[in-house]
N, C-alpha and C positions, 0 to 999 in steps of 0.2 A: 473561576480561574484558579483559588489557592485551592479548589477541590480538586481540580485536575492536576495542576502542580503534587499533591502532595499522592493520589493515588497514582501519578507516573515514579514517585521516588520509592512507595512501596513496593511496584515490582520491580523497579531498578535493583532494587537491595536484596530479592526478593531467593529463599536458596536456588532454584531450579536458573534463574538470572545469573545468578553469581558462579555457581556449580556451572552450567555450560559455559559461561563467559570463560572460562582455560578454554575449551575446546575453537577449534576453528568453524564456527558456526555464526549466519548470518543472522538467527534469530535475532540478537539481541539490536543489533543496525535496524533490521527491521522495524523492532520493536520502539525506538526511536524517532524512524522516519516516520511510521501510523501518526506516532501519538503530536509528530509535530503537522502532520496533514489534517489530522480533526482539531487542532487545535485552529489551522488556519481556516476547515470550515467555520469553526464555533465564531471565531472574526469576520466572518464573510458573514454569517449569518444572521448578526448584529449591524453590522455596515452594509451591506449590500456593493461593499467596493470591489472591482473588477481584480484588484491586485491579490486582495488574498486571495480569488479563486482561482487565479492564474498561480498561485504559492501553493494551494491546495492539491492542486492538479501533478507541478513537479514533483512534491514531496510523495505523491499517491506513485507517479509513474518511479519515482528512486526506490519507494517500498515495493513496486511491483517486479525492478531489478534484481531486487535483493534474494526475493521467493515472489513465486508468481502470486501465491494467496495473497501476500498483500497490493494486491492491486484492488482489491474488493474495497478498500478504504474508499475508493474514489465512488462510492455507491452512496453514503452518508451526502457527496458534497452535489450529487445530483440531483436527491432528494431534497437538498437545499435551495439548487436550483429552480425545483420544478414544482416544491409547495407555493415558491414565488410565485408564480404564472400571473396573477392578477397582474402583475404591470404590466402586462403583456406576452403573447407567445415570440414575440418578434423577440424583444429582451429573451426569453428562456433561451429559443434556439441559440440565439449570439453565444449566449453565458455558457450552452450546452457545448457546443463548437471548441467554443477556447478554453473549456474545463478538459476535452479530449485531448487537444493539440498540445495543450504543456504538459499534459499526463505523457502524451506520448515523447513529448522534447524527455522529460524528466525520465522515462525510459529508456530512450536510445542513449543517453546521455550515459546511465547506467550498466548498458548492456550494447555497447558497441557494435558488437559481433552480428547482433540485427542486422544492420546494414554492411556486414562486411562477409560475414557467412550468412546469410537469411538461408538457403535449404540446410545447413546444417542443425541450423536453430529452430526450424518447423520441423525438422524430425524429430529432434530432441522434445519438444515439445509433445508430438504427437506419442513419441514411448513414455512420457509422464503423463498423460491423460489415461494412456492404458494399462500404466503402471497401476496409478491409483482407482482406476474403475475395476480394479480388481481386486481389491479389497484390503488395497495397503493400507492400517490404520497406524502405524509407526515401527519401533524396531522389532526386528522378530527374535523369537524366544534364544535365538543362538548370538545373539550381540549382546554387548554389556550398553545397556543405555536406558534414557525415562521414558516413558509413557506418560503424555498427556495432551 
């Protein structure tokens, strides 16, 4: 825990953290709400208690609000899940199920507009899958901005 503690305060501090933190940019939110959803796998994953991965879950679906890449956090907490399995598949599925559902509360929670424009928001979606499968790797040479 004080390892993780102290490498979340290193990129907290970190110039490229602090340098975009002026701009209006979600990274750094993001980058907060990850490191407190692996934090609540790493709790889960000691305890096996229903709570954290229900905390795992919100915190993975609020990172998924922020930028959709972080939704990928909630892949750590299913591999948590599902190295369990010895207790049972009956337990995994449960634990699978309501690792989804608060992902997805913590989601909607984050990103309203799901349920209030949903085709708005599947379009959008679908121009940033095609945005990026075209080989957007960050800014382009005519914008002032970092690469990494």
């Amino acid at each position: 825990m004080t390892a993780a503690f102290l490498a979340s305060t290193a990129v907290a501090v970190s110039y490229l953290c602090v340098e975009n933190g002026r701009l209006i940019l979600p990274d750094q939110l993001q980058l907060a709400l990850v490191l407190v959803a692996m934090i609540c796998v790493l709790f889960y994953d000691r305890s096996r208690s229903r709570s954290w991965l229900v905390a795992a879950g919100i915190f993975a679906g609020l990172s998924a609000g922020t930028k959709y890449l972080g939704g990928f956090v909630i892949l750590p907490a299913l591999g948590a899940v599902l190295l369990e399995s010895r207790r049972g598949w009956t337990r995994a599925a449960v634990d699978t199920a309501l690792l989804a559902v608060s992902a997805l509360v913590g989601f909607v929670v984050s990103v309203p507009a799901v349920v209030v424009h949903t085709h708005d928001v599947l379009v959008g979606l679908h121009y940033q899958f095609g945005h990026q499968a075209g080989g957007h790797l960050g800014y382009d040479l005519a914008s002032k901005g970092w690469w990494y």
